[in-house]
N, C-alpha and C positions, 0 to 999 in steps of 0.2 A: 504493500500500500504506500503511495507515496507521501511525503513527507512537505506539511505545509512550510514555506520559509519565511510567514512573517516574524517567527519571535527573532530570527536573525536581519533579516532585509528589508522587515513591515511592508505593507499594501499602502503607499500613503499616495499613490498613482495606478489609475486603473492599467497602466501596460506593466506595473510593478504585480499588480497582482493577476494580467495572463500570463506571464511570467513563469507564476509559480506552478510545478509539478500538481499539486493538489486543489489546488483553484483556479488554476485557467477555466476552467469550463463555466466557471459561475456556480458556484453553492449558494445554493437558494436554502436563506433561513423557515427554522420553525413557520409555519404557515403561509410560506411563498414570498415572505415581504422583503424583495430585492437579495442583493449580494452582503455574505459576509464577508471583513474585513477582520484580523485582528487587531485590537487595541496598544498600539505604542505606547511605553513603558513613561512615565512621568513619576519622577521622585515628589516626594511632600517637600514642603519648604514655609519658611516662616517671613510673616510680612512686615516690612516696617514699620518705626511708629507712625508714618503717612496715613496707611491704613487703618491707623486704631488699634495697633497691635494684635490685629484678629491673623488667628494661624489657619490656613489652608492645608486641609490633610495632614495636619503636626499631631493631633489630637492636644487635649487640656496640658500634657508638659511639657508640650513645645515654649521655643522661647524666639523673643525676634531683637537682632541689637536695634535699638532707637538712633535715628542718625545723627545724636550727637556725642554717640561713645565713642571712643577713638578705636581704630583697629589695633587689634592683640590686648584688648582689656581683659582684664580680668576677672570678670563679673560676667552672670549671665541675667536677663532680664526674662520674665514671665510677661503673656499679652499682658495681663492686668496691669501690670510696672508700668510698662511703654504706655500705656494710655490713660493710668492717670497722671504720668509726669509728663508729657507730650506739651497742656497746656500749660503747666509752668514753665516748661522750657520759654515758650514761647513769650512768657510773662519777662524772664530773666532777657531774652532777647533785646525786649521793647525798651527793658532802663539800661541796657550797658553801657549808653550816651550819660548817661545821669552822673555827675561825680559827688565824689565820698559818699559810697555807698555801701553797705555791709553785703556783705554775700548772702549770710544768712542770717537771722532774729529765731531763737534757740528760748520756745515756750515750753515751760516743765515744770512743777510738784516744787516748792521748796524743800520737801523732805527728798528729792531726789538730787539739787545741790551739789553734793559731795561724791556721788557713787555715779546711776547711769547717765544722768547731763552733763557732768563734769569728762566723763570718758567718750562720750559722743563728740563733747566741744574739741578735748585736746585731739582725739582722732583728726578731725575735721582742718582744726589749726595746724597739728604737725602736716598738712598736703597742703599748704598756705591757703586756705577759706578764710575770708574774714566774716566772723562770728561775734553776733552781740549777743552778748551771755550777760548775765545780772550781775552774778560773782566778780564778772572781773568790770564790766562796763558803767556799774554805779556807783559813785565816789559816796564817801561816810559823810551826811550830812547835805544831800541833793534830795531833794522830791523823787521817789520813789515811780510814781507816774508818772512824772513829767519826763524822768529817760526812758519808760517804756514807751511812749510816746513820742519820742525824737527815734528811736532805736526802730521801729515797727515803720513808723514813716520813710525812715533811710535802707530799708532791707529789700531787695529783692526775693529771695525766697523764706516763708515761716515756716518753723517746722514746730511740730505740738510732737511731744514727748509724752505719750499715751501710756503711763503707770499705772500699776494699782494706787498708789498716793496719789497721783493725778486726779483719778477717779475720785476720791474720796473727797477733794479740793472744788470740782464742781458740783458737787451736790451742796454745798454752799457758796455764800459770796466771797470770792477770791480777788487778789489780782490776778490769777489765771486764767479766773473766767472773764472778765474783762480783756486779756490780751484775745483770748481764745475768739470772743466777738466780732473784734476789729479784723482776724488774719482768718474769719470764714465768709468776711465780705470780701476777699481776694481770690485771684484764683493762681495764688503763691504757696497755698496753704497744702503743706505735707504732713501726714501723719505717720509719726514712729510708733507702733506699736510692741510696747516692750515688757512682758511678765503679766500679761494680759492679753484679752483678746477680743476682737471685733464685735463678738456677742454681748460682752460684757460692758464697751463701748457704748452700745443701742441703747442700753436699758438706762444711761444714764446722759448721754446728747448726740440725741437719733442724727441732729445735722452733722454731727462731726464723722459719727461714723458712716455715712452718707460720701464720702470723702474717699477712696482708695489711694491708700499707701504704700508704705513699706513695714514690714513686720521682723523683730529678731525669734520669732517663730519659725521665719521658712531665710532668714540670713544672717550670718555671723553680722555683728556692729559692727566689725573693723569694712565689709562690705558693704553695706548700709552708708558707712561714712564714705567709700569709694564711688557708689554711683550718687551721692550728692555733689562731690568732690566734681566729676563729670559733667552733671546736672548746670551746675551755675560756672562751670568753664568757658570763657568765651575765649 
């Protein structure tokens, strides 16, 4: 019996496929409905963030670089990364005319201070990001809002450091939930989700978790501060 040669030569021209030993004659499919051809082989592949980060034939663990990671990074991004960071980038784009500008406005828990915003900041600053951080950006004896307030005006991107102390902080009146107000009228606004989780988020500010971010769930921190690092690179 002869042997079809599309998986080698494909039918992708009707003289390619009289051609062939097993199909010249015309194979007429199931119920007469014209010639069969074999299907030419197409790898899956992942979209950019042009696309919205939607993957084609990747399935859910595909990932797509966002076109403003440099080639050979070290990070890989998930659709969901690429499209909610896509319009911040685009945010970080519009002010890189703007001078003195902080890179980034670093919202978090005061009982996180010392331990995960402090390790997120120096990540951030050891790959020179400039970050307004509380700890080091408010002199003893200034108005406490009034530099959050210069500091959130001057930033291109906010990130909210999503704790369990965090949590605990908007269930009452904070200055966190005031920062938190001002940087969900933006669309600069990142969420780090760290020792907690998206659900847990909901149940106490539906808007925020409405928001797709970055989680130390599914990426070490020292990565997290790598594609921020990338993120506000111009």
């Amino acid at each position: 019996m002869a042997r079809c040669t599309a998986p080698v030569y494909g039918h992708r021209t009707a003289s390619g496929r009289a051609a062939c030993p097993a199909c010249g004659g015309g194979y007429r499919g199931y119920g007469g409905y014209g010639s069969y051809s074999s299907p030419s082989y197409s790898p899956s592949y992942s979209l950019s963030a042009s696309s919205g980060g939607r993957s084609s034939g990747g399935g859910s663990g595909s990932s797509g670089r966002p076109r403003w990671s440099p080639a050979g990074s070290s990070v890989a991004y998930t659709p969901a990364e690429v499209s909610a960071l896509t319009p911040v980038r685009a945010a970080v784009e519009k002010l890189v005319l703007v001078p003195e500008r902080w890179d980034i406005f670093l919202c978090h828990a005061w009982d996180d201070r010392a331990g995960a915003a402090k390790e997120l900041h120096d990540l951030l600053v050891s790959r020179g990001v400039k970050v307004w951080f509380s700890e080091k950006d408010v002199a003893l004896g200034t108005p406490l809002l009034r530099e959050i307030d210069k500091g959130l005006a001057k930033s291109r991107v906010g990130l909210v450091l999503v704790t369990p102390a965090l949590l605990r902080r908007l269930q009452s009146e904070s200055i966190a939930d005031k920062e938190l107000s001002v940087l969900l009228a933006r669309d600069q606004l990142v969420p780090i989700v760290h020792g907690t989780t998206y659900e847990a988020l909901r149940e106490v500010s539906p808007m925020l978790a409405s928001r797709t971010g970055l989680s130390t769930g599914e990426n070490q921190m020292a990565d997290i501060a790598t594609k921020l690092v990338e993120l506000v690179a111009i």
